[in-house]
N, C-alpha and C positions, 0 to 999 in steps of 0.2 A: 363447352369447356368453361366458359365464362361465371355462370352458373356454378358449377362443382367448386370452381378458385372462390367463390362468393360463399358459399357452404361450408368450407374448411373452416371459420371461423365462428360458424355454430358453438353454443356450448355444449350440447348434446355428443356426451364420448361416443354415442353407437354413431348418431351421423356422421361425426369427424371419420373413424373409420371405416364405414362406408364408400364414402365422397375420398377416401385415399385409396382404398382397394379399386375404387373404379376408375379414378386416373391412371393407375397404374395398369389398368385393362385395356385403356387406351392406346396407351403406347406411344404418346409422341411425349420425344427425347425434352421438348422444349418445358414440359409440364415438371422438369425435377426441380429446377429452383424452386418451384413455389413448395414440393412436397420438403425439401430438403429444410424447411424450416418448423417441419412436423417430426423432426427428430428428438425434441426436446418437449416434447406434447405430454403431461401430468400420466396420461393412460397410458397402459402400456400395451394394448391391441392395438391402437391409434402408430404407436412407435413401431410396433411388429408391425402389422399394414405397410407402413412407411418403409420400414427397410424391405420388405418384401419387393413394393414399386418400384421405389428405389430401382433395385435389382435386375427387375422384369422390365422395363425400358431403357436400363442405359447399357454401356458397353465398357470395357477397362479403365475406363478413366474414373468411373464413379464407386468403384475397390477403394480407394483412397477414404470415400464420407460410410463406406460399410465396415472397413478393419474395426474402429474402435465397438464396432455391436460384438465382433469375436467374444469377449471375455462379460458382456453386457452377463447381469445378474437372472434375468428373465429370458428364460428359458427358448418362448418362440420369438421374441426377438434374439436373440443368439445364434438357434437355429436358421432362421430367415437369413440373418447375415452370413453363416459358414455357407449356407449353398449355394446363396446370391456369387459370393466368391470364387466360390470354386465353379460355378457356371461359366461365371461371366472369365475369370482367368487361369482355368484348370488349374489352383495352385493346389497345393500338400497340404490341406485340413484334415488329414486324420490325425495329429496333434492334438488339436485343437477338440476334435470327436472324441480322442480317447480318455481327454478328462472328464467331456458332459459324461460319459458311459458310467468314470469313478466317481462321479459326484453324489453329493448324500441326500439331495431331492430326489425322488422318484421321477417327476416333470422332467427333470432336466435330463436324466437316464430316456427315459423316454423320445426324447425331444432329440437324443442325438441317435437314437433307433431308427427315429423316422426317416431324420436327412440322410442316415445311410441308406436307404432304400427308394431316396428321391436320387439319389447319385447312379445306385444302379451299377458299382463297382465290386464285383466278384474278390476282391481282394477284402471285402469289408466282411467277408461270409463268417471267416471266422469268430470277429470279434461280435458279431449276432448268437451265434449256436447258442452260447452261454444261458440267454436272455430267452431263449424258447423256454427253460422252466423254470423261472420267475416267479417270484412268491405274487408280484405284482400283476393284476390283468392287463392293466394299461399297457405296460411291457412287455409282457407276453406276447400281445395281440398285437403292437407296433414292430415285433421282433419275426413274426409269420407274415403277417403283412411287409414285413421290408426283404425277407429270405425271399418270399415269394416274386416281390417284382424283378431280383436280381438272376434265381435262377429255382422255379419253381419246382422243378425235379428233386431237388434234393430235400427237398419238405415231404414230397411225395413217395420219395424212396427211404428215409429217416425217422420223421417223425409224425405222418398220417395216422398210423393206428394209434401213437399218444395223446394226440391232438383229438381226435375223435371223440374220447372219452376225458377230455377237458374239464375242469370245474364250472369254467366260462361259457354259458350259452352265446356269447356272442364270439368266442375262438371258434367253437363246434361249428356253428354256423357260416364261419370266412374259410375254414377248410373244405366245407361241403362244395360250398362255391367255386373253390382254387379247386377241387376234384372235378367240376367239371368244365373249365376250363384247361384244366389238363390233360385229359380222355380224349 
């Protein structure tokens, strides 16, 4: 541990987020103060990491140093914070989801594709459908990918035969997959 808290202060952005993704694989609760001062880190993977850790070793009390990432500009630290949130305090971020959805980056549309299907909340199914035909791959393919870990039947009863003939070798590809995992 000693080591990683010595590392943090690298100036290399990949090892800073590194050396914060792996404290935060740790797990012990005692390692957030030091991370909680990687909030303010110039990178913004470094920041994402952080709020990510953050997240994944504490428990209610640390919602408090995550809310301000909610409205954050960057997309996977935003994301990182709505889930951390709602993990850690089951609150009501589909607010919060239904702006990243109407936002006018594509990233950020994306980004809030994905935590819906890290949640895994069958009420988010419909605000997904949309997003299956997406001018966007990225989208696309975070919108099958997130239908499917919620409830994969209905990808397979709806939209398999459109999916199949995809523009995206890499959709064609994650439906074949999800086909046979579904069988």
């Amino acid at each position: 541990k000693n080591a990683l808290i010595s590392a943090m202060k690298d100036p290399s952005k990949q090892v800073r987020a590194a050396v914060v993704k792996t404290l935060g694989l740790l797990g012990d609760p005692e390692l957030i103060k030091h991370l909680i001062s990687f909030f303010n880190d110039p990178d913004t993977r470094v920041r994402a990491n952080t709020v990510e850790a953050v997240a994944s070793m504490g428990d209610r009390q640390v919602i408090k140093f995550l809310l301000p990432f909610i409205e954050d500009e960057n997309n996977r630290i935003r994301g990182n914070a709505v889930l951390g949130i709602k993990k850690l305090g089951n609150y009501n971020v589909t607010p919060v989801l239904q702006k990243m959805l109407s936002h006018q980056d594509s990233n950020m549309r994306a980004t809030g594709i994905w935590v819906m299907g890290e949640i895994k909340d069958s009420n988010y199914l419909p605000f997904l459908y949309p997003f299956v035909n997406d001018p966007d791959e990225t989208i696309r393919y975070n919108a099958v990918k997130s239908i499917s870990k919620i409830n994969p039947q209905i990808l397979a009863k709806y939209y398999f035969n459109a999916l199949r003939k995809d523009s995206s070798e890499k959709i064609r590809k994650l439906v074949e997959e999800l086909s046979y995992r579904i069988v």
